[in-house]
N, C-alpha and C positions, 0 to 999 in steps of 0.2 A: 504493500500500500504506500509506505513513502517513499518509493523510487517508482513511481507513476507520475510522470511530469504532466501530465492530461488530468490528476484528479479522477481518474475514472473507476478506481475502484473504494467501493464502501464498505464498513465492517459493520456488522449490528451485535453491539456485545450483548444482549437477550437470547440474541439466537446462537451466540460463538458462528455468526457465519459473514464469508464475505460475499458479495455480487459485485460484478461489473458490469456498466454502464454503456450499454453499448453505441447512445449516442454520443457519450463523453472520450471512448475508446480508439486509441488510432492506429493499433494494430501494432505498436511494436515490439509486440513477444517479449516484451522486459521481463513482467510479472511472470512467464511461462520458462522462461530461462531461469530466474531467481527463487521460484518456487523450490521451496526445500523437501514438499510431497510428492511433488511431480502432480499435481493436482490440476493443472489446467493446461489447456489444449488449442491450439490457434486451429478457426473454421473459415475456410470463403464464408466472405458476406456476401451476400445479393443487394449491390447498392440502389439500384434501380433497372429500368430494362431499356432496351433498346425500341425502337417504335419505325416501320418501316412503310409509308401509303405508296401505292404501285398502281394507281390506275389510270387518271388521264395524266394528271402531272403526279411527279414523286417528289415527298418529303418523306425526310429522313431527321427524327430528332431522337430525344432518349428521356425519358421521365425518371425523376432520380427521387429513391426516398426523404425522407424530413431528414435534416441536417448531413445529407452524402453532397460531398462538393465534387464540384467540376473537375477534368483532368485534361492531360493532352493526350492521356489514351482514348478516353472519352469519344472527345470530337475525332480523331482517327478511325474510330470504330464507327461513329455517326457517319464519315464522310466512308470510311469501306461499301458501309449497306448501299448507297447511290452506285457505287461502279457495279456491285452483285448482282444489279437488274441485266444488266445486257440488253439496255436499251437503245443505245445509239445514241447518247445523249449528248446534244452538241455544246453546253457548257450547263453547269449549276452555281446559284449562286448561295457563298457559306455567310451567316450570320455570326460575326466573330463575338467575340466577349470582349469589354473594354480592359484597357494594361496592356500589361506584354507581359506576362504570366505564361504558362506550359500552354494552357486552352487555348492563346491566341497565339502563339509558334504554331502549332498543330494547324490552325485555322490556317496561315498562309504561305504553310508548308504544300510548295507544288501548284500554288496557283497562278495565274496568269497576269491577275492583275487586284490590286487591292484597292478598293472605295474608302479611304479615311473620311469619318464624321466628326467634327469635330465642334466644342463649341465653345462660347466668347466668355471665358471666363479663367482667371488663372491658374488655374489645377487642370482647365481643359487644356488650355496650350502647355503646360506642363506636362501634360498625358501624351498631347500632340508628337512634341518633340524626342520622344522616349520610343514611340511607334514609328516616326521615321526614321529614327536610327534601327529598328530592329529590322524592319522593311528593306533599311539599305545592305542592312549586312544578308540576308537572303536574297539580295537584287531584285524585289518584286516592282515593278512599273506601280505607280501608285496616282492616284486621282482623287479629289480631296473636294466636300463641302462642307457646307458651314452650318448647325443646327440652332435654329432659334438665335439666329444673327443678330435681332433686331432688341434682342436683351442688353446688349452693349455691343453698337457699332463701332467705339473704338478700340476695341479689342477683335472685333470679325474685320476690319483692316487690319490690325495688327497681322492674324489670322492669312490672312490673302497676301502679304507682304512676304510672308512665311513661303508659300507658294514659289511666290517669285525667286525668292531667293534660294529655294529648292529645286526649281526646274518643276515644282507639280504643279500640271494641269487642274486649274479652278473647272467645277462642274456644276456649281450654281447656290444661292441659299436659299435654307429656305425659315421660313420666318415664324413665331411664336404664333401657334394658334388654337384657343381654346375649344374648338370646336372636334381639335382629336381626342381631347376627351369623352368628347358625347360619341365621338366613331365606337370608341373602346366600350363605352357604355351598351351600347345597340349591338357588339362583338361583329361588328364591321371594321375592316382599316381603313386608315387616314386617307388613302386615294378611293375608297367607295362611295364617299360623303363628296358634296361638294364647297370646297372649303379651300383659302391659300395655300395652306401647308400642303392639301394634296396634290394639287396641279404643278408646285415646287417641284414635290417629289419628281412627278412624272417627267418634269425638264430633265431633272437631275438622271435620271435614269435613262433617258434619251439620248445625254451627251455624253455620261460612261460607257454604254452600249456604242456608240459610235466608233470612241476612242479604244475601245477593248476590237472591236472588228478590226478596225483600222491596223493596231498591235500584231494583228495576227496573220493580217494578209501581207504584212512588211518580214514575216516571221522568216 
């Protein structure tokens, strides 16, 4: 119990017995090592499952239990099930997680080209700048817009100066709008509704799509 850097195991002196915590527990066979009965035993968890829809279009994500975090084997195995169709598919697009953690290495490990979102505030460009350096060291061609730019324009210039002085191609902002809320609420997306933030979107996604074509016929 006191060589548990996780807290995870409890003793109940009523009962003379210990349990562990399995959402508290992080697997590293300390206590099963240290154990002087030989009394415990390490088991695959089932942290959650994989989740694979195959019919007109394919997604591919994975539902994880209460407190199982993310991994970069994770998205690896999310992005495996997409190739396992043998569909012919002529690109997919990966929803990465923000940082530059394992999940998002994995996220733009082998891709063609990465969309940076980014937005106007100091921790954003602080994220920013952390992601281009990771992007550059995997050489992924990168294209970059601005989220809710309109919360401070002097930092979404900032923002765009960034650009420039990176060689990344701006693909457009798009601007604070209450109304993706109410999409969320109806369990519609922000381009179902008609609303700024969507018709952004759809620029934005027009001018990546061009510039990702464009990438690949130069290839």
């Amino acid at each position: 119990k006191e060589n548990c850097k996780f807290k995870a195991i409890n003793y109940d002196g009523d009962k003379n017995k210990y349990t562990i915590n399995p959402y508290g527990c992080e697997g590293c066979s300390v206590c099963q090592f240290l154990c002087p009965e030989d009394a415990i035993s390490m088991e695959k968890d089932v942290a959650g499952q994989l989740i694979l829809y195959d019919k007109e279009q394919i997604f591919s994500t994975a539902k994880l239990k209460m407190g199982s975090g993310n991994s970069g084997l994770l998205v690896s195995e999310v992005k495996k099930q997409v190739k396992s169709t043998n569909r012919g598919i002529e690109f997919s697009i990966i929803d990465g997680s923000p940082g530059i953690g394992c999940p998002v290495i994995a996220s733009i490990t082998g891709v063609d080209m990465i969309l940076l979102v980014a937005e106007p505030t100091i921790s954003g460009i602080s994220d920013l700048m952390r992601i281009i350096d990771t992007a550059n060291h995997f050489k992924v061609p990168m294209v970059l817009t601005i989220n809710k730019y309109d919360i401070n324009e002097d930092l979404s210039k900032k923002i765009e100066a960034i650009c420039r002085e990176k060689e990344i191609d701006f693909v457009g902002k798009i601007p604070y709008d209450k109304k993706a809320v109410e999409a969320v609420n109806k369990r519609l997306t922000v381009v179902d509704i008609d609303c700024q933030a969507g018709k952004s979107i759809k620029k934005v996604f027009d001018k990546t799509m061009n510039l990702f074509l464009k990438n690949k016929e130069n290839e």
